[in-house]
N, C-alpha and C positions, 0 to 999 in steps of 0.2 A: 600495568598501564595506568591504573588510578593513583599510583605514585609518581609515575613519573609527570602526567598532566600536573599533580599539587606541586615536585618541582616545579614545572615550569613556570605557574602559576607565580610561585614567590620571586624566582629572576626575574621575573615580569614587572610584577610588584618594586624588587630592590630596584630593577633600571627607571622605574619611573622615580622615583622616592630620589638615585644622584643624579636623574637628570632635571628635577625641579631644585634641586640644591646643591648644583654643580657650581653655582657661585660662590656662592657659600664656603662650600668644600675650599673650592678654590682660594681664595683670601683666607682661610684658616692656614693651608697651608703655606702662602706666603706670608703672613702674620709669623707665623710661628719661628719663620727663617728672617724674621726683618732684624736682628741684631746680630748672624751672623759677621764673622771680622773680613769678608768677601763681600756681602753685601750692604752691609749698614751706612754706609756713606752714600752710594748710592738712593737706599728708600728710603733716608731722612728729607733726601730731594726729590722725591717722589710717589709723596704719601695718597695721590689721589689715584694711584693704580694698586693701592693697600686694601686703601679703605672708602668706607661711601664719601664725601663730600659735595659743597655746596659751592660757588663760587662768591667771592666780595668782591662786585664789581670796585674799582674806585672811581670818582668823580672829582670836577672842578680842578682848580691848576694844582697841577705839581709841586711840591717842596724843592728849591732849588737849592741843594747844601753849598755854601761858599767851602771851595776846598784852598788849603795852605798846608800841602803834608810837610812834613817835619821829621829828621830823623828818629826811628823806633831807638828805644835803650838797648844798648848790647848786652847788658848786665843790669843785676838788681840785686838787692840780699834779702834773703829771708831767713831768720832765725837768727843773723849772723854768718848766714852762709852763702857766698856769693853762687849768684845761680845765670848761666846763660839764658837768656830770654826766648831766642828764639828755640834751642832745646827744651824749653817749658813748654812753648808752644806746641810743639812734633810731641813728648809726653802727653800733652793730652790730648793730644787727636785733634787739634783746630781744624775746625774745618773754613772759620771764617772771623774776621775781626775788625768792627770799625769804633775808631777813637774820635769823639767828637768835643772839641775844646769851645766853651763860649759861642757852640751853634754850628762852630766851623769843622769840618773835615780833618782833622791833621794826620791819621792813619787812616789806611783799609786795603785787606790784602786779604785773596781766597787761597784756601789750601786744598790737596790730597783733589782735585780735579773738580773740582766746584767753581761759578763764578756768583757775579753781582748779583745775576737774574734768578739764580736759582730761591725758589721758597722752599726754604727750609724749616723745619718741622719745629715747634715751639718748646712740644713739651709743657713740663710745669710754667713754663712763663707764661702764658696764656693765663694761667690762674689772674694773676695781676691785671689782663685786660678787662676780666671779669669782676673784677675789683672795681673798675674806673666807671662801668656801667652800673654798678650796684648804687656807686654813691651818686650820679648821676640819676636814678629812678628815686632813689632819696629825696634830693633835692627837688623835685617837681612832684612830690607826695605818693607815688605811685606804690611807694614803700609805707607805712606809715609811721614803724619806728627798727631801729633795730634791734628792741626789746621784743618784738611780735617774735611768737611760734613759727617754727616755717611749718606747720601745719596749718596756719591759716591761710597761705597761699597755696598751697601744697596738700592737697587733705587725702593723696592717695600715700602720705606717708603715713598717716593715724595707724594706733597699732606695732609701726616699727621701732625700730633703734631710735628714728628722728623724733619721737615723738615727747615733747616735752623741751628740742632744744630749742632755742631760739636762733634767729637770724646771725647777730652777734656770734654766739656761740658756736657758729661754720663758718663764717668769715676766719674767726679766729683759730682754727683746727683745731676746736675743744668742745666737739659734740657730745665726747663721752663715749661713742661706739666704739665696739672692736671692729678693729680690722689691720690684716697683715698686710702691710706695703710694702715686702720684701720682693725686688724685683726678680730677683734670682734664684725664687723660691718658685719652683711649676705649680705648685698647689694653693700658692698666697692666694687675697682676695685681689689685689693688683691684676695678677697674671689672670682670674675668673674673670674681671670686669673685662680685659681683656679680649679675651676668649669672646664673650658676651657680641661687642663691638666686630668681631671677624667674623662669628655666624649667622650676623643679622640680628642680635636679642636688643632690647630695649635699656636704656639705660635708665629709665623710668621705673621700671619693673625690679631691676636691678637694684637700687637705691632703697625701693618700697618691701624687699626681700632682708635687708640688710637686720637682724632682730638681737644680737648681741648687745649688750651695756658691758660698758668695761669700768666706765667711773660716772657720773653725777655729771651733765652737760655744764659749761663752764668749768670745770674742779679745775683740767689741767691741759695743757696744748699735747699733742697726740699727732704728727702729718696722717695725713688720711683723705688720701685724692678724693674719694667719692665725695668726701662734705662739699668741695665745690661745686660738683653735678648738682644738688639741692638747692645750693644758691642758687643756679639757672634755672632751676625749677619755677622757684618763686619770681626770679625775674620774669619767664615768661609769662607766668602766673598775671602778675603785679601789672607790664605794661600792655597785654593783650598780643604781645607781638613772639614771635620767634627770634633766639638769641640774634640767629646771623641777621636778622633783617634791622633789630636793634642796634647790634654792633655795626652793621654799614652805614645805619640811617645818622646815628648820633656821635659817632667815632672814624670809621673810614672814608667817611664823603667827608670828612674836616679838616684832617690833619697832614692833607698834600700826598698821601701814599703814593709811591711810585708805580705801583702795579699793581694788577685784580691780586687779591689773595684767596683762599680756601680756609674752610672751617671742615674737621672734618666732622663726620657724625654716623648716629647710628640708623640702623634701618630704618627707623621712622621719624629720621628728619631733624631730630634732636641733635643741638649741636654735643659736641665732645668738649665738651667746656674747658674740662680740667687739664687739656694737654691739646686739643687738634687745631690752632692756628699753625696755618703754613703762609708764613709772607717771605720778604726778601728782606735780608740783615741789616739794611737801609731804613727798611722801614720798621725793625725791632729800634733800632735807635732813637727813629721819627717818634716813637713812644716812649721812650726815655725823656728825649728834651721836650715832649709835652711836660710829663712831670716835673722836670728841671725847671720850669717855668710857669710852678705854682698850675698846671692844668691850662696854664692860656697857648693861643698859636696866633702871635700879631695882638691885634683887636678882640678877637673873638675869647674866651670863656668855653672852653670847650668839657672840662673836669671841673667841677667845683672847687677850689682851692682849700675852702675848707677838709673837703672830703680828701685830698691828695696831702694834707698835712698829716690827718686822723688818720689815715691809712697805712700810713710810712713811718708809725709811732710804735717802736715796745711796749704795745698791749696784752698782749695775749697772757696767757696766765702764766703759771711756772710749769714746765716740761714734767711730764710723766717717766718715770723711771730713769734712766742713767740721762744726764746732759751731755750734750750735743757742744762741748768743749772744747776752745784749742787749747794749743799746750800749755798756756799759763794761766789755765784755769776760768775762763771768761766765753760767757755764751753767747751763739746766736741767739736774736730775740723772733719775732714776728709779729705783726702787725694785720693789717687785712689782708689778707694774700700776698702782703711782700716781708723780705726776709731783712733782716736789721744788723749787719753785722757787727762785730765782740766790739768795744773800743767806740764802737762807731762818734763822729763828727760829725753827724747830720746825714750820714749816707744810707741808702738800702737798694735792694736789689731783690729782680726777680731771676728766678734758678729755676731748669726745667736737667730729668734726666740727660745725662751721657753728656752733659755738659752745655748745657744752654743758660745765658747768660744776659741779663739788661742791668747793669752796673750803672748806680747815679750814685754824683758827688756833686752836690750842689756851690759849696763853699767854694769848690775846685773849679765848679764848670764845666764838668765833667761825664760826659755819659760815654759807655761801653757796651758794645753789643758784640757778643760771640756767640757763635754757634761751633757745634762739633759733635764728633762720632765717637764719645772714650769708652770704650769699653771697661773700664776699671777705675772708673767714674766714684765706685761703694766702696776703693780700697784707701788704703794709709800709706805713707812716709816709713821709712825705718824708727824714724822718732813718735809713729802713732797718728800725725796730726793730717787728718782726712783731705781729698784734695778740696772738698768744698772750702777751706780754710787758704788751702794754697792760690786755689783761684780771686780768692778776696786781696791774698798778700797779692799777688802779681796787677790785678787793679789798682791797687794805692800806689803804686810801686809807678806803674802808668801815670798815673794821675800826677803824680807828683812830677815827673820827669815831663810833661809838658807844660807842667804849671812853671818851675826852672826855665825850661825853655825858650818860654813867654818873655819872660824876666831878662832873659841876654838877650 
């Protein structure tokens, strides 16, 4: 009998224990299924039944984009090799793409059951918007250089990994910490932070946990999501405010957003810096031709121009172990959060997993905003050259074929 009441005693125990962490549970286990090839397209549009989020009211008038579409290219070549365009597209899972020439409209087309409205999940591009705030707290001294420790904002990192790197040196993804960014790895620190995010943990905690050196902060660039969370850190730190309520106040009430967007975050309110903007493809654009335009919208100064120069510059140091190559030998660079491609003309771009995209080409007049659901996003070409390469060809590829366009 006194076994059996200590049974009961512990079902008692476990039923309280899942029913205080039925949420929990819950969103872990649809985390864990959100890249299924059944679901993924769906909860990329859908990240606020994922995971926690906030809302971004937007404010003041609308952007009103002047539209002139224009035939899309049937063809293009890359390598030498002519490639159907729209077959590139269905390859890699489009799920959305708008082509914006000199401000105007001239593509935009939803795929695989998505429309205009939907806000679709950022991903790494968001790193970039976190970029545009950073130099913006800059500018108004809130920063005071990007020489500082981010333990001086940040003092619950003293002790970790972070400690000793500098500001600079996480913008730049050359903190120097280990950590595994393999997304396809169930054990990587990606897939933990992860984890982290679906059962409520803190990404604060998270970050302040982080205690491996792999090299000398600065030495060499290394991706490594988490340095971005840090950045937020200290931004919070810096202007007294929370990410989302900075990014509304100084960036979304500015630049005509078309609709509220979402940040997501973790259980304590913290945004997801490094990946959880959810807006609509429209307005990933609307943030392209900010930058396109030196950080101005009309009149207003919205980005510091210097900051949006500095930020979109091959800075960052040289790549830790094998480079990140296309086929004729020539590397992606990076800058503050945005990415430089091989060749480049003046252009750069923001990249978020499974294929998200903010493609600027200034010279061109050019900005691209895609969004998508690839699944096979990490793999290669029979010739080796990854698709992040291929997605860059099919942009210039664009760009140019409206720029021609233009011209007749």
């Amino acid at each position: 009998m006194k076994l059996l009441k200590i049974g009961l005693g512990v079902i008692v125990i476990i039923g309280i224990i899942l029913a205080l962490n039925w949420g929990n549970l819950q969103r872990l286990i649809r985390v864990k299924a959100l890249f299924d090839a059944d679901k993924i397209v769906y909860n990329f549009s859908h990240m606020d039944g994922l995971l926690y989020a906030d809302p971004l009211p937007k404010s003041g008038p609308v952007h009103e984009w002047p539209m002139a579409l224009a035939p899309f290219p049937e063809t293009y070549v890359d390598r030498g090799k002519e490639k159907n365009t729209k077959a590139m597209l269905e390859e890699l899972s489009t799920t959305a793409l708008v082509v914006v020439k000199d401000g105007t409209i001239v593509f935009e087309d939803y795929y695989q059951g998505t429309s205009k409205d939907d806000l679709r999940i950022s991903w790494s591009v968001s790193k970039s918007f976190v970029s545009a705030l950073t130099g913006l707290a800059l500018s108004r001294g809130d920063i005071e250089s990007l020489d500082d420790p981010v333990t001086k904002y940040a003092p619950s990192l003293k002790g970790s990994a972070y400690d000793g790197a500098t500001l600079r040196n996480v913008l730049h993804m050359a903190s120097g910490i280990e950590f595994n960014e393999d997304y396809l790895d169930p054990k990587s620190d990606i897939n933990k932070m992860g984890t982290v995010l679906a059962v409520g943990g803190s990404l604060d905690k998270f970050a302040a946990k982080q205690n491996k050196i792999a090299r000398p902060a600065g030495e060499a660039w290394q991706y490594c999501s988490i340095d971005t969370h840090v950045i937020s850190m200290v931004l919070r730190a810096a202007t007294g405010e929370a990410l989302q309520d900075y990014f509304t106040e100084n960036l979304w009430s500015k630049i005509g957003a078309s609709a509220d967007a979402a940040y997501s975050t973790d259980s304590k309110g913290n945004a997801f810096a490094l990946g959880g903007l959810n807006m609509r493809t429209r307005d990933y654009a609307l943030f392209g031709e900010l930058f396109r335009n030196g950080g101005r919208r009309g009149n207003t100064q919205i980005i510091p121009a210097d900051w949006v120069r500095a930020s979109t510059q091959n800075t960052a140091p040289p790549m830790a172990g094998n480079h990140n190559e296309t086929e004729d030998g020539s590397d992606f660079g990076y800058g503050y959060q945005w990415w430089i491609p091989p060749n480049a003309d003046g252009e750069y771009y923001a990249v978020g997993v499974y294929g998200q995209y903010i493609y600027v080409n200034p010279k061109a007049g050019i900005v691209i905003a895609k969004n998508a659901a690839h699944r096979q996003f990490m793999e290669a070409d029979e010739t080796g050259e990854g698709y992040m390469a291929q997605n860059i060809t099919l942009f210039r590829a664009i760009a140019e074929h409206y720029s021609d366009w233009e011209r007749k």
